[in-house]
C-alpha positions in Angstrom: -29.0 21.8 -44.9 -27.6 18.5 -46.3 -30.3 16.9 -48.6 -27.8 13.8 -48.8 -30.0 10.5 -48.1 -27.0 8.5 -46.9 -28.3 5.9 -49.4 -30.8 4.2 -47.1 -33.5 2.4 -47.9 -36.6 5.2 -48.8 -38.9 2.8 -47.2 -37.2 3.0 -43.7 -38.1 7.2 -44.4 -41.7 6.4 -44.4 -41.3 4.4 -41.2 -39.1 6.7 -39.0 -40.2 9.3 -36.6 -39.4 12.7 -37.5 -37.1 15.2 -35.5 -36.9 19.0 -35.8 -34.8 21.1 -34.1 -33.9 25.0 -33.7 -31.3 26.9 -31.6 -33.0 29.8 -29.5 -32.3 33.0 -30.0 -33.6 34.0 -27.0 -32.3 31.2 -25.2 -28.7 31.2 -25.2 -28.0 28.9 -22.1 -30.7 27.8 -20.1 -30.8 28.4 -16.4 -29.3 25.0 -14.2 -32.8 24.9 -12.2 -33.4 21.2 -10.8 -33.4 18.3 -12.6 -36.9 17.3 -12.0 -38.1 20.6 -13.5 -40.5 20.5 -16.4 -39.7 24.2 -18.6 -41.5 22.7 -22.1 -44.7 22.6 -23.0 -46.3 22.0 -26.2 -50.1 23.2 -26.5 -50.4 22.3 -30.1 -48.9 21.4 -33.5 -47.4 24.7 -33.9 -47.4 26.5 -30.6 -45.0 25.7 -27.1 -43.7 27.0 -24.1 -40.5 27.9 -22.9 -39.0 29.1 -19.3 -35.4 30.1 -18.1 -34.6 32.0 -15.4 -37.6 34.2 -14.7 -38.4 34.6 -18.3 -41.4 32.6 -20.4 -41.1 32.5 -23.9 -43.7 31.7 -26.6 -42.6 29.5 -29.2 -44.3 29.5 -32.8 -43.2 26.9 -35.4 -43.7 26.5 -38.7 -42.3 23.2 -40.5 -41.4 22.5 -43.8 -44.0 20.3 -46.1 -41.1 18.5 -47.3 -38.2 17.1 -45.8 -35.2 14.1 -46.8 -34.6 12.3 -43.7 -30.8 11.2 -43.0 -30.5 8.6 -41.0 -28.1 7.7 -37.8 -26.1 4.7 -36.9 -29.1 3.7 -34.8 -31.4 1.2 -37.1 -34.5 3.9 -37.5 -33.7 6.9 -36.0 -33.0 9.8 -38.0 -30.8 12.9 -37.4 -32.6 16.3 -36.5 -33.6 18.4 -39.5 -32.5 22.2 -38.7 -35.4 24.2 -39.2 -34.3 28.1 -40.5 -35.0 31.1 -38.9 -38.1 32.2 -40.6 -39.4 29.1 -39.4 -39.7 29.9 -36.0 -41.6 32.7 -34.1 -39.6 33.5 -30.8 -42.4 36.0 -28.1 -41.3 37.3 -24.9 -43.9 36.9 -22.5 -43.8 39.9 -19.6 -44.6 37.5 -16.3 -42.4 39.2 -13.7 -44.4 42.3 -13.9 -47.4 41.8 -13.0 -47.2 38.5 -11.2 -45.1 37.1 -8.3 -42.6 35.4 -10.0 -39.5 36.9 -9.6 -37.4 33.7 -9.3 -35.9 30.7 -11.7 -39.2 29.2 -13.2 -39.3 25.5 -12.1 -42.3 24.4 -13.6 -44.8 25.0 -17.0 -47.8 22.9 -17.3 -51.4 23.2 -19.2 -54.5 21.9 -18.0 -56.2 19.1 -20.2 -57.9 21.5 -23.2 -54.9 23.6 -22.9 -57.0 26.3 -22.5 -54.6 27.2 -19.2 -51.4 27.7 -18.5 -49.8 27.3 -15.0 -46.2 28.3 -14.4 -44.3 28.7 -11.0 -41.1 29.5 -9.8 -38.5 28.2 -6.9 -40.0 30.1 -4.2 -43.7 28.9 -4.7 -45.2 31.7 -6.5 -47.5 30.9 -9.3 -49.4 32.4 -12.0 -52.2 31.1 -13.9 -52.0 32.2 -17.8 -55.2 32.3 -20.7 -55.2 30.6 -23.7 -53.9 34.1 -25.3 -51.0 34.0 -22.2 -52.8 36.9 -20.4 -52.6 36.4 -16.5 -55.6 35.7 -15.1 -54.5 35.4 -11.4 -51.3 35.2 -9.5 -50.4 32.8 -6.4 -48.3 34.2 -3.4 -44.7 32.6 -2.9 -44.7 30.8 0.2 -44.2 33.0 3.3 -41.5 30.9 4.9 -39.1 30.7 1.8 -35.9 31.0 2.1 -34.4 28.3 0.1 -35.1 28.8 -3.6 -35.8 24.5 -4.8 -37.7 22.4 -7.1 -42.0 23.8 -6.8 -44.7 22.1 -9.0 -48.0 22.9 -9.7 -50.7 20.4 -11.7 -54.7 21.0 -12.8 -57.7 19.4 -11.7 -58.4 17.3 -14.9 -62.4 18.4 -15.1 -62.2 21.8 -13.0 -59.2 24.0 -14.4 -60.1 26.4 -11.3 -58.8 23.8 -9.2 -55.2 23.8 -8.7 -52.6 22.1 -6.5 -49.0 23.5 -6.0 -46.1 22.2 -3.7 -42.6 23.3 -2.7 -39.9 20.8 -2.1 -38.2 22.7 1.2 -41.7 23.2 2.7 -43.0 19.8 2.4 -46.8 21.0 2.1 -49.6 20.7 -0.7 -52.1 23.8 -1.1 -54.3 23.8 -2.9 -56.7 26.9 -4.5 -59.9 27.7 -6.2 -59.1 30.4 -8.4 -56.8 32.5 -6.4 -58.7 31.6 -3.0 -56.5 29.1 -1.0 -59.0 26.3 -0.1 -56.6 24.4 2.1 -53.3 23.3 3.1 -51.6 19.8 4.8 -48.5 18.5 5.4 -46.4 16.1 3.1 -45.0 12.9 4.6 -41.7 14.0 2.6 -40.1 16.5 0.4 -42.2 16.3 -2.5 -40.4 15.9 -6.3 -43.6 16.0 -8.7 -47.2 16.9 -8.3 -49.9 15.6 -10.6 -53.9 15.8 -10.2 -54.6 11.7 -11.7 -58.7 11.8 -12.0 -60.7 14.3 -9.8 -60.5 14.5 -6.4 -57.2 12.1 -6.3 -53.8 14.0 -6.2 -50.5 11.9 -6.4 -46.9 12.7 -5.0 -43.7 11.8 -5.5 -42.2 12.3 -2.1 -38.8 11.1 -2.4 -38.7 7.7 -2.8 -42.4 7.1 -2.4 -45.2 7.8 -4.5 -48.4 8.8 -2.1 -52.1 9.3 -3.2 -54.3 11.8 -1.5 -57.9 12.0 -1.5 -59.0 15.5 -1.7 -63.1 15.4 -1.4 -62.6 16.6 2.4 -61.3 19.3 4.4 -58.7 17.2 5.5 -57.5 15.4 3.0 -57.1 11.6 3.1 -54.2 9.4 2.5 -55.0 6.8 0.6 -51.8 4.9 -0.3 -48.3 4.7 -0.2 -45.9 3.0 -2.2 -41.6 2.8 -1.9 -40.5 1.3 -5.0 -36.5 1.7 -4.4 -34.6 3.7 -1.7 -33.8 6.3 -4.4 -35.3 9.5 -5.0 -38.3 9.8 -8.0 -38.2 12.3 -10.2 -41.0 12.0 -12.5 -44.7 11.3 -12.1 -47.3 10.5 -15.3 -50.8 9.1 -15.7 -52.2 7.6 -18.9 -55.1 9.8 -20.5 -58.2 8.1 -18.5 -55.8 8.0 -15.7 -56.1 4.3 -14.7 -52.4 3.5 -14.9 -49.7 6.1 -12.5 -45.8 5.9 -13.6 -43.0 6.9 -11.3 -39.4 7.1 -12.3 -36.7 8.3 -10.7 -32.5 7.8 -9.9 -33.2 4.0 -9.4 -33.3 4.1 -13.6 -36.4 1.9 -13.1 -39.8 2.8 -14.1 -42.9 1.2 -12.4 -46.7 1.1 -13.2 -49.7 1.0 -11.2 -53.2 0.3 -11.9 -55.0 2.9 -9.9 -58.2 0.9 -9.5 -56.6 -1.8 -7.6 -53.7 0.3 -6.7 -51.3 -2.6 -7.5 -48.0 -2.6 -8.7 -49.1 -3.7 -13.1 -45.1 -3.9 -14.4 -41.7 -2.3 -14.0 -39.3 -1.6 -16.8 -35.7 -2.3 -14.8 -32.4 -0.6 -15.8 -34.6 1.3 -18.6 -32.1 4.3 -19.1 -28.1 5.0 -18.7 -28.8 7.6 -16.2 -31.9 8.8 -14.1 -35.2 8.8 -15.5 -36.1 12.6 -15.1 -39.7 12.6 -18.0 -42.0 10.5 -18.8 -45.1 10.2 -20.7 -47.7 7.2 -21.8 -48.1 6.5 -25.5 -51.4 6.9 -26.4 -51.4 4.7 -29.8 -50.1 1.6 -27.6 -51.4 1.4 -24.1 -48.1 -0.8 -22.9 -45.3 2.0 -24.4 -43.8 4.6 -22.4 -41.7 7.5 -23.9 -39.0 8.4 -20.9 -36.2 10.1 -21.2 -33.8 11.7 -18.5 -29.8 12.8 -18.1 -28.4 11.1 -20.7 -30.0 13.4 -23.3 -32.0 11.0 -24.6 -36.0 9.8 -25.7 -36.8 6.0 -25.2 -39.6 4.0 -26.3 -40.6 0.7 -25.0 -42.8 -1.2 -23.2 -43.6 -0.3 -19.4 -43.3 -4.0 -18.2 -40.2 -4.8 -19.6 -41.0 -7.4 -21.6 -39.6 -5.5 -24.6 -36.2 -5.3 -26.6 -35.6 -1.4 -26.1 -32.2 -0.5 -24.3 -30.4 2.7 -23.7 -28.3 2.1 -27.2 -31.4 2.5 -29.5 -33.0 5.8 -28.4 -33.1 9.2 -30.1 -30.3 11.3 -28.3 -29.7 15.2 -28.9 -27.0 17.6 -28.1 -27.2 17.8 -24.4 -29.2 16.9 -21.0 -33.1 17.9 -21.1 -34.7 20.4 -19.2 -38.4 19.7 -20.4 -40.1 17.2 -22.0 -43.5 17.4 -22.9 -46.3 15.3 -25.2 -49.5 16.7 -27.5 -52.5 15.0 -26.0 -54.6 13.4 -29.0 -51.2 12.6 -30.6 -47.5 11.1 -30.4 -45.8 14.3 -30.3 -42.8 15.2 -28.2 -41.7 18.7 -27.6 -38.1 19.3 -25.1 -35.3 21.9 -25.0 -32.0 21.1 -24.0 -29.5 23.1 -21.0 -27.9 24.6 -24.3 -31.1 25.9 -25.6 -32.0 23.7 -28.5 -35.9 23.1 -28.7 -36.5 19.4 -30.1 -40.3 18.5 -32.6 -40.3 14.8 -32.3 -43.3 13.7 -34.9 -44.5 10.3 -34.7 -43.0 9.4 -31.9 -44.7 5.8 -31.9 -42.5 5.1 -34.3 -39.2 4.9 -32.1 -40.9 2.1 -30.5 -40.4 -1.7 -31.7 -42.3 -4.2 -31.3 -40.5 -7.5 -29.7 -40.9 -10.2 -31.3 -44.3 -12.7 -31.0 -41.7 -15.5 -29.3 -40.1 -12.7 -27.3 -42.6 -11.2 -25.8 -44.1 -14.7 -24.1 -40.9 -15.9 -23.2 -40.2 -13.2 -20.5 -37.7 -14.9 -18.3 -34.1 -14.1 -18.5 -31.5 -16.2 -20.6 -28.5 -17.1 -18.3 -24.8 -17.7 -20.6 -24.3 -20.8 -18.7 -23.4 -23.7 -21.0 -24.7 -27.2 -19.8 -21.7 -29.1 -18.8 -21.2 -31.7 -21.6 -20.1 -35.5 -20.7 -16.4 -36.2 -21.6 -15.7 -38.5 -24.2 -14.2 -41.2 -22.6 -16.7 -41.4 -20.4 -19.5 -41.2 -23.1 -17.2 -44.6 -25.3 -17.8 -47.1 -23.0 -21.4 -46.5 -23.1 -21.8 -46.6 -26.5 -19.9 -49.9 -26.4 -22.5 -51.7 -24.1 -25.1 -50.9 -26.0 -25.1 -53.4 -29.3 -26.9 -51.5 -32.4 -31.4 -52.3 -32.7 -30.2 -55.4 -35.7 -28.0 -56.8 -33.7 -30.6 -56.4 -30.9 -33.2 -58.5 -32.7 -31.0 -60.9 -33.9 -29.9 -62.3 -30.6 -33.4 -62.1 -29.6 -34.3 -64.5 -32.2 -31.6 -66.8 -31.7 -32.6 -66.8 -28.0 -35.9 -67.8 -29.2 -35.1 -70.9 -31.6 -33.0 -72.0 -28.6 
């Protein structure tokens, strides 16, 4: 590994985020699944997730207590550091065998003290995993399968029994108690992301329209529904105490929503080059979003829009992402790539910057169009007329001797 600084400034070292990445072994190319599939998750500072095809993999890491940063042509953002083999722990973990899945895993999520793991594959089949990635229960695929697609699952964020899974062919939510189905209903579209946002309120991305379901009742309730473009969404998030709800999707656009009220709180417009597949609220500043989608790349900036982030000052890797996930508690970022490169983004606060103070109250947007200036002929005989402020008095006196 070069230990060559580039001759940058040490202090913009201490201020950077840092980046680690490792080619899998195990992971030579990863499956294509759907672009809105999540296959990484990190469950703490040294232990993550991986799916492709069929197969979960445990990932252990180990990082080095001392690194030299070099430094890219973006102001702050440094270059990955290539972690060595004996650095990372690559696990096989058998899930075919004595679960459903048998199909391209589409989804990998944890519940909120990580103490579960939910994974489920493109025909609807789930199984639920232990904090030592035992299987506790397995889910059924859907009976009327046929066309393998994009299936999510998400946690109930105080019951970890509670689970809710969809398919996006079948256009239904189900959800369980344990491995008991409680219920089933119909979806008003094909769903693209599932995700429980407090207890008893599930939202959807169904298209291009994010729904929120009320779940207290046999039947569950539809509460709202909101179309922010004719495009499709592709990611759904919630802050930690889930009061604000962020869509994403091909639009490139990014909107909040304050689910108290239920109104729209900001939109970040034109926020990426390409579709916005991940995203995930900073937890250090309450207005920053970390999103991140075909382009290959991780952008931080403000939700509303007000700040001076664009798609030319973001960390970018090797190739498109096929999971993106964050450390609850802290502003860590863990993704693999379709070539099977796992990215450790540390600090990731620090890709953000701050606008600045005059910026961020001046909001609207500066047009290039010059005031048209008077000609100068036309600005002489003006200045002619008008006889200089001495000259002024002087007649003024005159007038009054007279």
């Amino acid at each position: 590994m070069d230990n060559n600084n580039n001759n940058n400034n040490n202090s913009e070292a201490y201020t950077s985020c840092t980046v680690y990445c490792y080619k899998l072994k195990s992971v030579q190319n990863t499956s294509p699944a759907y672009l809105n599939s999540q296959r990484a998750c990190i469950l703490n500072d040294s232990t993550s997730l991986v799916a492709s095809g069929n197969r979960l993999f445990r990932i252990d890491v180990q990082f080095p207590k001392q690194v030299v940063k070099n430094f890219t042509k973006i102001k702050g953002i440094p270059t990955p550091i290539i972690l060595e083999d004996g650095a990372i722990k690559e696990t096989s973990i058998d899930i075919a065998t004595n679960t459903h899945i048998k199909r391209e895993i589409q989804s990998v999520v944890s519940n909120n003290d990580y103490s579960r793991v939910g994974v489920i594959d493109s025909h609807g089949a789930a199984a639920i995993l232990d904090s030592e990635f035992k299987t506790l229960y397995s889910l059924p695929p859907v009976p009327s399968a046929v066309d393998s697609g994009w299936s999510g699952i998400s946690f109930d964020p105080k019951d970890s029994s509670l689970v809710a899974t969809t398919r996006h062919f079948e256009r239904q939510l189900h959800l369980y108690k344990g491995d008991q189905l409680l219920t089933s209903f119909p979806l008003q579209n094909n769903p693209t992301q599932v995700l429980h946002v407090r207890e008893s309120l599930i939202a959807v991305t169904e298209n291009n329209q994010l729904n929120i379901y009320d779940i207290r009742t046999n039947k569950p309730a539809h509460l709202q529904k909101f179309a922010l473009t004719p495009e499709p969404l592709y990611t759904l998030s919630a802050s930690v105490d889930g009061v604000n709800v962020g869509v994403g999707g091909a639009a490139r656009s990014f909107a909040v929503y304050d689910s108290r009220k239920w109104t729209n709180i900001g939109t970040w417009a034109s926020c990426l080059k390409y579709e916005v597949s991940y995203s995930h609220f900073s937890e250090k500043h309450s207005d920053v979003v970390y999103l991140s989608g075909l382009d290959s790349e991780i952008l931080a900036g403000e939700w509303d829009g007000s700040g001076v982030a664009n798609h030319f000052s973001g960390l970018r890797v090797d190739s498109r992402w096929v999971g993106v996930s964050k450390l609850k508690g802290q502003e860590s970022l863990f993704g693999m790539t379709s070539s099977g490169n796992i990215y450790y983004v540390h600090d990731a606060d620090r890709l953000y910057t701050p606008p600045p103070v005059t910026l961020k109250h001046n909001l609207k947007p500066q047009h290039n169009k010059e005031k048209k200036k008077p000609k100068k002929d036309q600005q002489q005989p003006q200045q002619a007329q008008q006889a200089p402020p001495q000259q002024q008095q002087q007649d003024h006196d005159m007038d009054a001797q007279l």
